[in-house]
C-alpha positions in Angstrom: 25.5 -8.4 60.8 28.7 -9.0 63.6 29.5 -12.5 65.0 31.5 -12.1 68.1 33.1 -15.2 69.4 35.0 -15.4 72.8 37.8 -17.3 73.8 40.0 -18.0 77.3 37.8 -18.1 80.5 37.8 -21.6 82.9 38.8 -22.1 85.9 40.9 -20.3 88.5 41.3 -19.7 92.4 40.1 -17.1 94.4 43.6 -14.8 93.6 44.2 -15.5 90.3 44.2 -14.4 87.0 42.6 -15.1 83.6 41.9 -13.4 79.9 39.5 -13.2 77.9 39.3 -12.5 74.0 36.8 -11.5 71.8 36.8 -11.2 67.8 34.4 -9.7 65.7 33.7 -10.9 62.4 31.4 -9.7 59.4 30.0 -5.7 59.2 32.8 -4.9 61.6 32.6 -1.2 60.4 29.4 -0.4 62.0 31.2 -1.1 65.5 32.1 1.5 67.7 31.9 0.1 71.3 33.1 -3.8 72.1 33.5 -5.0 75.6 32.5 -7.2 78.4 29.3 -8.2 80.2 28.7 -11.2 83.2 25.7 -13.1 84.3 26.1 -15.3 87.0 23.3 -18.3 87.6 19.4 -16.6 88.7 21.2 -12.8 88.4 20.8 -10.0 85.8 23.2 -9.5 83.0 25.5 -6.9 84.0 28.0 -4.1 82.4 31.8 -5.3 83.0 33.7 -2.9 80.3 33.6 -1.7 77.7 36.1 0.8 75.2 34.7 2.9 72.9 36.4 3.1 69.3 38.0 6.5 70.6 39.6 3.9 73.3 37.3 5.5 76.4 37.0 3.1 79.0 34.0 2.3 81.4 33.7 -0.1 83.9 31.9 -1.5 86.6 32.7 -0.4 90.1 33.2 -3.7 91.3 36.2 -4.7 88.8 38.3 -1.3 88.6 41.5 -1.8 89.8 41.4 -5.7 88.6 40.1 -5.9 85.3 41.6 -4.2 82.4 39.9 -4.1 78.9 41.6 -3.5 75.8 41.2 -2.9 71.9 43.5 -4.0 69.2 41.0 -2.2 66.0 42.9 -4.0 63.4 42.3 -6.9 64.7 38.8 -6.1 65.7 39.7 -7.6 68.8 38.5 -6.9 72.7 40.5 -8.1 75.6 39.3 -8.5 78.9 42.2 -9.3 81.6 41.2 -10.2 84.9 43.5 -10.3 88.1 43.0 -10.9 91.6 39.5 -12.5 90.6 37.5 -13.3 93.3 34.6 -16.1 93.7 31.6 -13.6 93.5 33.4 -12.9 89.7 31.8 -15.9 88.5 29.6 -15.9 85.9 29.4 -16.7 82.1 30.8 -13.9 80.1 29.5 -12.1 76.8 31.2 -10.3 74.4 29.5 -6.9 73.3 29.6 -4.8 70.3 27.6 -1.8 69.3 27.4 -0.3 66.1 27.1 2.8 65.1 23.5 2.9 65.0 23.1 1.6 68.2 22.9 -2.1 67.2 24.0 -4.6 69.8 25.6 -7.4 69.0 26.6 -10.3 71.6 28.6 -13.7 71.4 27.9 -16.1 73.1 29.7 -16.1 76.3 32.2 -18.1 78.5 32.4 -19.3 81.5 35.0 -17.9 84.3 34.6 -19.8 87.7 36.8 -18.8 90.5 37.4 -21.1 93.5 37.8 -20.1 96.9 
């Protein structure tokens, strides 16, 4: 088994920034992607970004160019930094792993709420 458990999010204005961190804990050699997904109130989970182990990227279309997501592997750590973040980027956000076997893995989210 992996625990993931996230830290950072709150509250911003429409502009700002925030980060986001996620550790993984437990059969941590079975993970080769970790990232990001968001799901705001009555909406579908959705694909933020994610890096695989071999550090390839993907993200949603809606966050190039303001989101970054990194990988620190011995820390078995994803980052998920967020500038310019607007009010439709609000949402609870979950940390994702997958392993090698195609095992998912998710913590259990924080909330990012941007003002306007």
């Amino acid at each position: 088994q992996v625990q993931l458990v996230e830290s950072g999010g709150g509250l911003v204005q429409a502009g700002g920034s925030l980060g986001l961190s996620c550790a993984a804990s437990g059969s941590i050699l079975r993970i080769n992607t970790m990232g990001w997904y968001r799901q705001a109130p009555g909406k579908q989970r959705d694909l933020v970004a994610t890096m695989s182990r071999g550090s390839r990227t993907n993200y949603a279309d809606s966050v190039k160019g303001r989101f970054t997501c990194s990988r620190d592997i011995t820390k078995n750590t994803v980052y998920l930094q967020m500038n310019n973040l607007q009010p439709e980027d609000t949402a609870v956000y979950l940390c994702y792993a997958e392993g090698n076997s195609g095992q998912t893995y998710w913590g259990r989210g924080t909330q990012v709420t941007v003002s306007s």
